[in-house]
C-alpha positions as CSV (number, residue, x, y, z in Angstrom):
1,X,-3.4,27.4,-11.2
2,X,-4.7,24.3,-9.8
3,X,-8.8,24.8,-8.8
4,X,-9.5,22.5,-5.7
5,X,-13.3,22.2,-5.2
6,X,-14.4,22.9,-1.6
7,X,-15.9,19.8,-1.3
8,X,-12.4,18.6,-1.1
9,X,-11.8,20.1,2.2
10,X,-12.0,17.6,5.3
11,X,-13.1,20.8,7.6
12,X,-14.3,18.5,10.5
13,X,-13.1,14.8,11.5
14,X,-17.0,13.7,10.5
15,X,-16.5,15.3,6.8
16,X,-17.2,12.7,4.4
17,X,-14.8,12.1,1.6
18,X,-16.2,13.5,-2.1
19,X,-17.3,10.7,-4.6
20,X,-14.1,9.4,-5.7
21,X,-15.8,9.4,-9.3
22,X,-14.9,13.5,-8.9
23,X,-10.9,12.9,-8.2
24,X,-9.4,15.3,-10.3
25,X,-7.0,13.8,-13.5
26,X,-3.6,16.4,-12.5
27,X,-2.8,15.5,-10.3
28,X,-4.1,12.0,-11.0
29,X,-6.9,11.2,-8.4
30,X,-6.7,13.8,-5.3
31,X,-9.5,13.7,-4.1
32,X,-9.3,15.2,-0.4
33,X,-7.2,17.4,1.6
34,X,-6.9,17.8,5.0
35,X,-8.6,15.4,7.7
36,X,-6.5,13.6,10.0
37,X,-4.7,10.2,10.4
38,X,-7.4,7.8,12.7
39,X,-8.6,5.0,12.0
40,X,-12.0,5.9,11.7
41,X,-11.1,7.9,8.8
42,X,-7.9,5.9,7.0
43,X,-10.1,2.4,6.9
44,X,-13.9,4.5,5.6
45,X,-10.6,5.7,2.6
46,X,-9.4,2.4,1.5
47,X,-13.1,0.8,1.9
48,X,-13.6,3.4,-0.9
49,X,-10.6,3.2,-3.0
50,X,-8.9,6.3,-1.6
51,X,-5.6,6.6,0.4
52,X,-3.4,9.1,2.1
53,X,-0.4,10.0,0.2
54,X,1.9,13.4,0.8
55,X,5.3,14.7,1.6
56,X,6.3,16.2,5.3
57,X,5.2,19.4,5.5
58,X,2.3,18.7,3.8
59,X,-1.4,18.9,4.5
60,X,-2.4,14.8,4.4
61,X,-3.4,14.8,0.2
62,X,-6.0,12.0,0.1
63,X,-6.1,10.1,-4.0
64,X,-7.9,7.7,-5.7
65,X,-5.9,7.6,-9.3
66,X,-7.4,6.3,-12.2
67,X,-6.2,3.9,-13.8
68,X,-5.3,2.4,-10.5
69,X,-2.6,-0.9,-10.3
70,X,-4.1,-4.6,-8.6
71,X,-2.3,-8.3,-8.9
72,X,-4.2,-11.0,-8.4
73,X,-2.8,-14.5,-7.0
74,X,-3.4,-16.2,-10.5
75,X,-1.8,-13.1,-12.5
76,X,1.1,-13.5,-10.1
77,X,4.1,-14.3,-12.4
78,X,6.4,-16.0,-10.3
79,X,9.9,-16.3,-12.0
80,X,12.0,-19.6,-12.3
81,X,14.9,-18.0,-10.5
82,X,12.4,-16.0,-7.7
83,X,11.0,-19.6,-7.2
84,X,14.6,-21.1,-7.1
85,X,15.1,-18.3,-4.3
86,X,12.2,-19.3,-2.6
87,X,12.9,-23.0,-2.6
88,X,16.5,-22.6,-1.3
89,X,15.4,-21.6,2.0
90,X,17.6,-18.6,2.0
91,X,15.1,-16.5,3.3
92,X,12.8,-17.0,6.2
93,X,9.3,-15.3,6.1
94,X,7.1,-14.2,8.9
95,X,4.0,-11.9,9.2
96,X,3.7,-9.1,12.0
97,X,6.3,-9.8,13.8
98,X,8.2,-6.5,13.3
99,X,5.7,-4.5,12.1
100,X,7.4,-1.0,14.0
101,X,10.6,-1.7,12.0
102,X,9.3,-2.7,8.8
103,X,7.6,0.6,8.6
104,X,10.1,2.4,9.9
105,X,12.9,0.3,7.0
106,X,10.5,1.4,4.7
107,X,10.7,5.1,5.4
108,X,14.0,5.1,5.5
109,X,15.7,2.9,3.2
110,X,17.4,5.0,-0.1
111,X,15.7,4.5,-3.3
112,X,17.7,5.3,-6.4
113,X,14.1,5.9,-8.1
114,X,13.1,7.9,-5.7
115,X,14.3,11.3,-3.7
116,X,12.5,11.1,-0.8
117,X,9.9,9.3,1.5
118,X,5.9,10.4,1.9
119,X,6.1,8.5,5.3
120,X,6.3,11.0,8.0
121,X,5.8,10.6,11.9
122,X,2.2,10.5,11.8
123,X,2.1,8.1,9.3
124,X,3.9,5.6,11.4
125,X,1.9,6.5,14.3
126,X,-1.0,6.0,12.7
127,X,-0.4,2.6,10.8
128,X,1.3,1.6,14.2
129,X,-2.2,1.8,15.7
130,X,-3.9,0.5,12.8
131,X,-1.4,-2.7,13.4
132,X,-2.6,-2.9,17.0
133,X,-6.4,-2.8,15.9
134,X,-5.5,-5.7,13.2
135,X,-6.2,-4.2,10.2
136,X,-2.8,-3.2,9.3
137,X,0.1,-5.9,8.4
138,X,3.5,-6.9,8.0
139,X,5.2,-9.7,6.1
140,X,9.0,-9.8,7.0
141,X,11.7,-11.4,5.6
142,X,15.0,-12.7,7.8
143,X,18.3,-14.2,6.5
144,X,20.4,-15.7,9.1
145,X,17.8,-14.0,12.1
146,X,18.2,-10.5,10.5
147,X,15.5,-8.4,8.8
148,X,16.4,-7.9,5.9
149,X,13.1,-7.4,3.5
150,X,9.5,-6.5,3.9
151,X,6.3,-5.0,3.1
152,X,3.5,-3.6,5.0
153,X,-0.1,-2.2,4.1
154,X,-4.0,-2.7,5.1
155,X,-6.3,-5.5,4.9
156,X,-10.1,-5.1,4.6
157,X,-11.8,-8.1,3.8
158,X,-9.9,-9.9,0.9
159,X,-8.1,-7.1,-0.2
160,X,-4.5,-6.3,0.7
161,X,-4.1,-2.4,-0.1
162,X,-0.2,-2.5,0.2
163,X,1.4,0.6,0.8
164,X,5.4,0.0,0.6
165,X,8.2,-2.6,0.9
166,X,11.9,-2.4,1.3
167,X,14.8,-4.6,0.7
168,X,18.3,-4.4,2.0
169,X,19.3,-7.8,0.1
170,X,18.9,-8.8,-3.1
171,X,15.2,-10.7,-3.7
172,X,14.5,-9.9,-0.2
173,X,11.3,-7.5,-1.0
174,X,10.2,-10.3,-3.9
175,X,10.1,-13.1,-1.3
176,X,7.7,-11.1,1.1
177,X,5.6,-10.0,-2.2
178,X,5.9,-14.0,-2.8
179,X,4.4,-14.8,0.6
180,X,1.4,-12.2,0.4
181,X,0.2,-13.5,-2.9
182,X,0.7,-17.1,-1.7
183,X,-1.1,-16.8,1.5
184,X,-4.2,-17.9,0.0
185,X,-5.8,-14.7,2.1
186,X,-6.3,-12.1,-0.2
187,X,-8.0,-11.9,-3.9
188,X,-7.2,-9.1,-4.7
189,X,-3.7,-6.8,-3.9
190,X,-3.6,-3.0,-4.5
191,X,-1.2,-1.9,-5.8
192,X,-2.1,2.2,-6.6
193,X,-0.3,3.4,-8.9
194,X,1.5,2.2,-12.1
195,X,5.3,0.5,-10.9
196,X,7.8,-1.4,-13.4
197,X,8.7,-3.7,-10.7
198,X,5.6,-4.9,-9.7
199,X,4.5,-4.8,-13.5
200,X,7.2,-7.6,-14.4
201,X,5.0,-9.3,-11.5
202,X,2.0,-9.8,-13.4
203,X,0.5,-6.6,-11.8
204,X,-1.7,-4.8,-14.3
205,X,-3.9,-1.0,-14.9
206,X,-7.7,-1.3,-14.4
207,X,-9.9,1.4,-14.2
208,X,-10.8,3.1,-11.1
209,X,-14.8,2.3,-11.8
210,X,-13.6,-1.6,-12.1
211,X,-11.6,-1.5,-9.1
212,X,-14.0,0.2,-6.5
213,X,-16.6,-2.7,-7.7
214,X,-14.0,-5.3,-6.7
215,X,-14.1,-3.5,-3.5
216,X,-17.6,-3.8,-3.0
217,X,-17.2,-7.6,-3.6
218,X,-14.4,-8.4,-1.8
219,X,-14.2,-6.3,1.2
């Protein structure tokens, strides 16, 4: 039976979260439970490496995992036939423009790799607000005026912790990832946990000590 220390328990909104160096290993880097959605508390999470992550019906499961999954712009491994994509002007890109449906598409799209969605009402609500505020963002990408490919996630400094994309074309989501890395805004792009498509993008494990001190310098 799984043994959840009591320090884990967000009892009151002003309950700090535990040192993530105490995130259990199984499940891999839970670190909190309970709390709520503001953005007091969602942007003190990612500052420290930690994000909200749980099915509906849930209480909100808060994780840091270790190892945890970055790309950098120079690890980027941009593909000849991404780039040939890319340089046919198929796709049109453009950031926070539709940041409401991008979410939304991302909740709701079907994933053959996975059965269901973590993102639930108060999710959306709550990264809708953090979009308002400017801390949480959208890349979006159109063919022919419709949305058909995006990403969204939080920016702190010059990290972008992404938190999902969708795509309802082929390449679609790749061109948005494409954009992000190329922005020349961000150092360092979190990933969170360990993905065999972004992998074959150049993103790579480190370990959670290693990442919270790229934090520290970069947000």
């Amino acid at each position: 039976m799984l043994q959840i220390p009591s320090e884990f328990w967000l009892d009151q909104a002003n309950t700090p979260f535990p040192e993530v160096s105490l995130a259990l290993n199984e499940p891999n880097g839970l670190i909190a439970i309970g709390g709520e959605l503001s953005t007091e508390r969602l942007l003190d999470a990612y500052s420290k490496g930690i994000f909200p992550w749980y099915s509906e019906g849930e209480p909100i499961l808060w994780y840091s995992p270790d190892p945890r999954m970055v790309i950098s712009p120079e690890n980027f491994h941009l593909s000849k036939s991404l780039s040939k994509v890319i340089r046919s002007e198929r796709f049109e890109v453009r950031k926070n423009t539709s940041f409401e449906k991008v979410i939304n598409l991302c909740r709701n799209v079907v994933r053959a790799e996975q059965g269901g969605t973590w993102i639930d009402d108060d999710m959306v609500s709550a990264y809708c607000v953090l979009h308002q505020k400017g801390y949480a963002h959208s890349y979006e990408v159109y063919e022919e005026g419709v949305l058909v490919g995006g990403l969204y996630g939080v920016a702190l400094g010059k990290v972008f912790f992404g938190e999902s994309m969708f795509s309802l074309v082929s390449n679609a989501s790749k061109v948005a990832f494409a954009s992000l890395l190329q922005s020349g805004t961000y150092k360092l792009i979190d990933c969170q946990v360990e993905n065999e498509h972004l992998k074959s993008l150049g993103a790579i494990n480190i370990p959670r000590d290693l990442f919270v001190q790229q934090l520290k310098a970069f947000v």
